[in-house]
N, C-alpha and C positions, 0 to 999 in steps of 0.2 A: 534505574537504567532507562533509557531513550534513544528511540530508533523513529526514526523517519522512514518515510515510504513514497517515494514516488511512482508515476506510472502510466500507462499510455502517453511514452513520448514523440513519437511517429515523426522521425527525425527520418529527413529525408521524403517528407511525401510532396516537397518543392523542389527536388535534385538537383535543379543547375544552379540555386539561388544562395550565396553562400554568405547572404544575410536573411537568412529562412526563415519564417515567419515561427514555426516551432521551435528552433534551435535557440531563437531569442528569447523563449517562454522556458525553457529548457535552464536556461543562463541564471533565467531570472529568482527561479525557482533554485537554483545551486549555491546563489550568491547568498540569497537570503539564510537558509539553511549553516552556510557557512558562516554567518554572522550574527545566530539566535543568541542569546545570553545564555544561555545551557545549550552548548553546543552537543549536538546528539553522539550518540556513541557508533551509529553505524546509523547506513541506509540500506533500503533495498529497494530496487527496480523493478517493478514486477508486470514486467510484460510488454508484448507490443512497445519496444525500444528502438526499434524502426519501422519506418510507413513498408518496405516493398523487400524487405529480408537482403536489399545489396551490400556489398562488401565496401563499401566506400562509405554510406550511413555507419555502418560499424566504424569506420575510421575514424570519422566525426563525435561520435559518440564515445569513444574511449578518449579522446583529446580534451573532450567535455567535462568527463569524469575526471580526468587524471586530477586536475586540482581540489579535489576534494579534499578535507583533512579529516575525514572516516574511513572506515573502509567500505566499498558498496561492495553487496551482491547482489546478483543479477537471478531474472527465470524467465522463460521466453514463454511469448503469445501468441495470439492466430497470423500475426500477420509478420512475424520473426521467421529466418530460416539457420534451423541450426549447425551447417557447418560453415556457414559465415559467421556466426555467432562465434562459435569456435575457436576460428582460426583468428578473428580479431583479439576473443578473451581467451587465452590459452589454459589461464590459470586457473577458470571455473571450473570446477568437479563435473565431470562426468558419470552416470551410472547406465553400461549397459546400450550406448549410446544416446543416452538422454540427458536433460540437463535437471537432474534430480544429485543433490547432496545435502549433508549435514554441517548446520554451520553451531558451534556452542562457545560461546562466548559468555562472562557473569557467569547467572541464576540460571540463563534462558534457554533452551535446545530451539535449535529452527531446522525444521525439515521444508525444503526447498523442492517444490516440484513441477513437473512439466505438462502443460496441458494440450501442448501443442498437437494439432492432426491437419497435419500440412494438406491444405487442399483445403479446409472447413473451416467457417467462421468460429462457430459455437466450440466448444473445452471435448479435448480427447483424455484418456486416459485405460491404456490398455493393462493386460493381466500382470505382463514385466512391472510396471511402474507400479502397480498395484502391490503387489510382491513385495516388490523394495519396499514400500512405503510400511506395508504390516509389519515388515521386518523389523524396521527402524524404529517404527511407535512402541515393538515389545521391548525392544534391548534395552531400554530406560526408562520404565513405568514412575521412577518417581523422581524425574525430571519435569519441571513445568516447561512444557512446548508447543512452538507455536508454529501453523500450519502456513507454507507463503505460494504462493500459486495465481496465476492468474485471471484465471475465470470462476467466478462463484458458483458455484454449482446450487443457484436459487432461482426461485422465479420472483423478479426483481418489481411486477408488474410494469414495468415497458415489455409490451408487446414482441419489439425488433431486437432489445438486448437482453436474453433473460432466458434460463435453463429448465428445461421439465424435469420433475421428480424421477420419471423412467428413464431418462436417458441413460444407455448403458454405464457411460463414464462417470456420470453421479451416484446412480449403482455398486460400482464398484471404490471409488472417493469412498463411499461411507461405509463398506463393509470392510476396508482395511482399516477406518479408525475407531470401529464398531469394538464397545466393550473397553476401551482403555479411558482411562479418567484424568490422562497427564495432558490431554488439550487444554490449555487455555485460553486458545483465542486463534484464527486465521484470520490473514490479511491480503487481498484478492485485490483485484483492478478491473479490466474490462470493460465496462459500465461507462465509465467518463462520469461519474457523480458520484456526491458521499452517500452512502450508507450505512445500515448499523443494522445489525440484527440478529437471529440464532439462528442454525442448520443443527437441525438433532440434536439438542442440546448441548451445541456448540459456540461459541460466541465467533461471529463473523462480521467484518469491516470490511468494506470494499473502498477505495481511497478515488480523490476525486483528480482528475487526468492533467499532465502539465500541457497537455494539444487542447483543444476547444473543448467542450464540456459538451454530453449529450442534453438536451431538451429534458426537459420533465413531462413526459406526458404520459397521462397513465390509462388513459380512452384505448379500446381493443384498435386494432388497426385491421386493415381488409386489403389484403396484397394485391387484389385485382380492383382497387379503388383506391387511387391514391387521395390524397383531401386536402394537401398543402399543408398540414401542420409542423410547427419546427422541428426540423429533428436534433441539428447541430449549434450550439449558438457563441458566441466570440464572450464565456465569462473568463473570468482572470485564472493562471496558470494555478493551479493547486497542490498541494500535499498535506500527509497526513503525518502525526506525530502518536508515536502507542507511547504511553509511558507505564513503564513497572512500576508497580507502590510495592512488591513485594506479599502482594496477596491478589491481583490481577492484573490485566491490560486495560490501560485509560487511555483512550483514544480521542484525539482531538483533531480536528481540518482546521485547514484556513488556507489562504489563497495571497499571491505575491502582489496582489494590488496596494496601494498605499492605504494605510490604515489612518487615520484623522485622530490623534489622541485629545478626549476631553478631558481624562483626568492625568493625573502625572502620578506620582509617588515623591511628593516632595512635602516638607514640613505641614501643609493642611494637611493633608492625608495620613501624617504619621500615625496621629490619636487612636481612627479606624483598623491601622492594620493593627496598631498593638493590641488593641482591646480583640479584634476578631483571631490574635495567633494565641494570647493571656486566655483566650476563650477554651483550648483546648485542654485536657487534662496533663495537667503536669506540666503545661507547656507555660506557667508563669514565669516573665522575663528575671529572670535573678538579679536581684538585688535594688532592681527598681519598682516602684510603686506600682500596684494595679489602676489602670486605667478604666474608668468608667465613663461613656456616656451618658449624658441624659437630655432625654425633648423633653423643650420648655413649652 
C-alpha cells in the first residue's frame, strides 16, 4: 500500500494573483503524484491548506484536488479556519465539531486529527479531541494505525517551529495513545522540512511543504535580537511517500524539481537488477540462469 502526503499548502497567501506562486507548487506537486509509476492509493493533506482560512482559497483548493485520481483526505492547521473548511469540504467527517475521523482502507486504520486552536500558531488539542481519540485507538487494538495530524508534538530543534514536552496539548496527544501498541507510524507537517524520528516510542514523519520550505537552522534564536538568519527559502515544492511492506511504514521525500537521470534501467543495467532481486531468498528468477557478477 502507498499513500502520499502532502502539506503546508498556504494556497491563497497571494489572493488576488490567480497565477499564485503556491497554487503553481501546488500543481506541480499533483501532477507529479498523478503520474508516479505506482500511482499511490490515497493522499492526505495535512494541514495549513490555506495561508488566511478564506472561503475562496477553499474554492481554489477543491478545484485543485478534484483532478486527482485518489482519494484525498484532509486535517486542518494553525492557519486553516474550520467552517470554511467545512462548508467547502462537506463530505469530511466531523467529530464534535472538529475535523477528527476515521479513515480504513487495506491493512491500514488512520485516525485523522485536529490540532487547530484558532488564534495560536503552535498545535492545540483539548480533552473532547482527546476522548475521541482514546476511544478510537481502544476499539481496534489489533489494527495497524496510523496517526495523521498536523503539528508534531516534538521539539524539532528550530527554535521558532518546534513543540515543548509540557505543553498541555502534547500531554494530552500522548496520554490518549499511551499503552496501545497498534501505532505504527504518524505522519505530521508543520515544519516545512523532512523529518524522521520517534515520539515515545512512536515512529513519526513530518513531510516536507509544497509552499517554500523552512531554513535549517538549528542555533537557539533571541526574540529580542533578531540576527538576519534565513528563516524561509525558495526549495523545490515537496512530498512524502509512506509505503506499507506489510510489517511497517517506509517513508520516503523527494521534491517536484527535475530529477537528471544518470542511470536508466535498460539492457546494461539488467545484469545488476537480476543478480540484486536472484539475491533475495527464494527470489530465484524461474527458469533462467543465476546471474553472477564478477570484478576483474
Amino acid at each position: 500500500m502507498l499513500i502520499a502526503q502532502i502539506t503546508d499548502i498556504h494556497l491563497g497567501f497571494d489572493p488576488d494573483n490567480p497565477a499564485e506562486f503556491n497554487r503553481k507548487r501546488l500543481d506541480k506537486v499533483l501532477h507529479l503524484l498523478s503520474d508516479l509509476d505506482r500511482r499511490p492509493d490515497m493522499l492526505f493533506a495535512t494541514g495549513d491548506l490555506v495561508d488566511r482560512g478564506d472561503a475562496e482559497s477553499y474554492r481554489r483548493l477543491r478545484n485543485a484536488l478534484a483532478a486527482c485520481p485518489f482519494p484525498v483526505w484532509m486535517c486542518v492547521g494553525n492557519h486553516d479556519v474550520r467552517d470554511n473548511f467545512a462548508e467547502a469540504f462537506p463530505k469530511v467527517p466531523m467529530a464534535d465539531g472538529f475535523v477528527q475521523y476515521v479513515v480504513e482502507t487495506g491493512p491500514l486504520r488512520f485516525l485523522v486529527l485536529d490540532t487547530l486552536e484558532e488564534g495560536r500558531h503552535g498545535g492545540g488539542f483539548c480533552e473532547r479531541r482527546a476522548a475521541w481519540l482514546a476511544d478510537r485507538v481502544a476499539e481496534a487494538p489489533d489494527r495497524p494505525t496510523v496517526i495523521v495530524l498536523h503539528h508534531p508534538p516534538i521539539d524539532t530543534g528550530i527554535d521558532w517551529m518546534t513543540a515543548g514536552a509540557d505543553e498541555p496539548w502534547v500531554i494530552r496527544l500522548d496520554q490518549a495513545l499511551s499503552g496501545h501498541r497498534n501505532i505504527i507510524g504518524m505522519i505530521c507537517g508543520h515544519i516545512h522540512r523532512p523529518i524522521v524520528t520517534g515520539w515515545r516510542g512512536r515512529p513519526l514523519a513530518v513531510c516536507p511543504s509544497t509552499a517554500p520550505q523552512v531554513a535549517l537552522t538549528l542555533a537557539p534564536m533571541d526574540p529580542a535580537k533578531p540576527d538576519g538568519r534565513p528563516m524561509i527559502v525558495a526549495d523545490p515544492p515537496a512530498f512524502a511517500l509512506h509505503y506499507w511492506n506489510g510489517d511497517g511504514l517506509v517513508t520516503h521525500f523527494d521534491n517536484a524539481d527535475e530529477h537528471v537521470a544518470l542511470a536508466r534501467y535498460d539492457a546494461s543495467m539488467q545484469p545488476l537488477v537480476a543478480a540484486l532481486i536472484d539475491e533475495r531468498p527464494g527470489a530465484a528468477m524461474a527458469g533462467k540462469p543465476r546471474v553472477r557478477l564478477v570484478s576483474k
